[in-house]
C-alpha positions in Angstrom: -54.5 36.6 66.2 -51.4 36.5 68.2 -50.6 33.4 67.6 -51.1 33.9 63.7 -48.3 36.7 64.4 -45.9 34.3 66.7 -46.0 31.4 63.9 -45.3 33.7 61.3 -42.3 35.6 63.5 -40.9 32.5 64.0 -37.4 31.1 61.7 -38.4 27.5 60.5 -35.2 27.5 59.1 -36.2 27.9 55.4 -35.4 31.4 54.2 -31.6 30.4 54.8 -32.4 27.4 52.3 -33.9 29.8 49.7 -30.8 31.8 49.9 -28.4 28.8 49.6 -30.9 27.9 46.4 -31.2 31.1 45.1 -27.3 31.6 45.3 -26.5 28.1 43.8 -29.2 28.9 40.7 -27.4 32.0 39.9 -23.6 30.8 40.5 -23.1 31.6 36.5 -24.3 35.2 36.6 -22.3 35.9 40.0 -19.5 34.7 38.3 -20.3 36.8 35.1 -20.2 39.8 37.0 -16.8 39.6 38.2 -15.2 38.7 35.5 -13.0 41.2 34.6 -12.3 40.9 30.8 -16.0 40.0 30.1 -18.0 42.6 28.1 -21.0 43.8 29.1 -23.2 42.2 26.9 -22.0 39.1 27.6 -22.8 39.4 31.5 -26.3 40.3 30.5 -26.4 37.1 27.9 -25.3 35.0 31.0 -28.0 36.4 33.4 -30.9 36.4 30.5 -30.0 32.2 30.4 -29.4 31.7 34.2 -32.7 33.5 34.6 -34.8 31.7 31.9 -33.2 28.5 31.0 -31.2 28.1 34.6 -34.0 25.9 36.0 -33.0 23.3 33.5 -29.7 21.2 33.8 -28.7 22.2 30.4 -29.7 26.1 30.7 -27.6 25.9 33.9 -24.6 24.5 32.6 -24.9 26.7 29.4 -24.7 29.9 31.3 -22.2 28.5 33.6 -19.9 27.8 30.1 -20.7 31.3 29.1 -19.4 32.6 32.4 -16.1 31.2 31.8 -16.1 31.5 27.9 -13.6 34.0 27.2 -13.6 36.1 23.1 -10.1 35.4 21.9 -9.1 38.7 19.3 -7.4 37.1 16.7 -5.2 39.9 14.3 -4.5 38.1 10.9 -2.2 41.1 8.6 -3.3 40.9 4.9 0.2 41.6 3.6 3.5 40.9 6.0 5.3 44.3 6.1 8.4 43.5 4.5 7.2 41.7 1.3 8.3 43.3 -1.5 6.1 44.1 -5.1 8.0 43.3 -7.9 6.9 44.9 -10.7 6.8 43.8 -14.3 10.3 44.8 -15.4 11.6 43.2 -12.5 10.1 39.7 -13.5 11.4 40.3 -16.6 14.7 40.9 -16.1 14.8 37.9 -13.3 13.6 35.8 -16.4 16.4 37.1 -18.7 18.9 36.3 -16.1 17.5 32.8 -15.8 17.6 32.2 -19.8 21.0 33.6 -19.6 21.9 31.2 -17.1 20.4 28.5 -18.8 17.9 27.5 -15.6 14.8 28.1 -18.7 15.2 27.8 -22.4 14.0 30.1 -24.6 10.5 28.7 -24.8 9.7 28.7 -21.3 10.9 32.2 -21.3 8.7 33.3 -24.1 5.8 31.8 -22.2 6.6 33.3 -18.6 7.2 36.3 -20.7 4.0 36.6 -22.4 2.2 35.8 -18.6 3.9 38.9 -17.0 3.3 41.1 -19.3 -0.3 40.1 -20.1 -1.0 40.6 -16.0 
């Protein structure tokens, strides 16, 4: 019995190597976690591939690109603030000043006529 207990107090040398494995296999998550711009749910979408997938090259190179993914924001305005709405009078007397001007003749101003005031 007291050698059972001497063999099994003994370092072989392999719990250090499961740490170095176990640290390697979850690089991506570690790396997750200390992120500081990463959202939350994306730390736990890393660790839930690392953990599952991680054992296979692909799984572990997939949560490793996740870790260092980053979600751009992109703002896109609908209108720019300084574009101005013209309404129908204004066309119309823009049009007048071009037939007056002689840029349209009277039958392209009869037909950009009739579209602005049919909108």
């Amino acid at each position: 019995m007291l050698a059972i207990l001497t063999s099994t107090s003994q370092n072989t040398g392999e719990f250090p190597f499961v740490k170095i494995i176990l640290f390697i296999y979850f690089i991506p998550t570690i790396i997750a976690l200390f992120r500081v711009y990463i959202l939350r749910f994306k730390f736990f979408s890393v660790l839930l591939i690392n953990l599952f997938f991680g054992w296979t090259v692909y799984g572990w190179w997939l949560a490793f690109a996740k870790a260092f993914s980053s979600k751009n924001v992109i703002y896109i305005k609908s209108k720019p603030e300084n574009t101005v709405v013209l309404d129908k009078y204004d066309k119309l007397h823009k049009l007048n000043n071009l037939r007056n001007s002689g840029a349209i003749n009277e039958e392209e101003f009869e037909v950009e006529k009739q579209k602005v005031l049919n909108n």
